[in-house]
Phi, psi and omega in degrees: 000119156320289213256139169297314173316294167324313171290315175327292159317287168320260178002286209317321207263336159334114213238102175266185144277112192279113163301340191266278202286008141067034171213195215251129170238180107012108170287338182277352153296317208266345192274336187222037146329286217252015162113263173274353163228154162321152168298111188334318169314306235296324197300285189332285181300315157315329207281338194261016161228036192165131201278088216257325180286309188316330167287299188267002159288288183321327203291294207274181186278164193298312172274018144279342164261319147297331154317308181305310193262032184245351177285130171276162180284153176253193193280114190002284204313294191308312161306298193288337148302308190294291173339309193279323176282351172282329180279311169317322190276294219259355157308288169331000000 
């Protein structure tokens, strides 16, 4: 691949097992997790196939990446709420 786009595309369709949501997701799902951000994980769970900080240093603007990495975990119940209500939005 040449082009950051071409990489961009190939990145998207890569497909893991999401820890938090216990199936096969996307990086373009993980990528557009947290609304304008990436999912708080993305670094963590990606990096061993693909130069996943190095990507999302490029993507995002400087402060959506000290944001990104300033996120604290929230608490089962709240993550698992948020999930559901995230599924309810994009059903709709």
């Amino acid at each position: 691949m040449e082009n950051k786009a071409e990489k961009a595309g190939y990145y998207k369709t890569l497909i893991i097992r999401c820890p938090r949501l216990g199936g096969e997701v996307p990086f373009a799902y993980c990528e557009k997790e947290g609304g304008d951000l990436p999912c708080r994980l993305s670094v963590s769970c990606w990096e061993r196939l693909f130069p996943v900080e190095d990507y999302l240093r490029e993507t995002l603007s400087a402060d959506a990446w000290t944001l990104l990495n300033s996120q604290s975990p929230k608490d089962k119940l709240t993550s698992i709420l948020d999930i559901v209500e995230k599924a309810k939005k994009r059903v709709k």
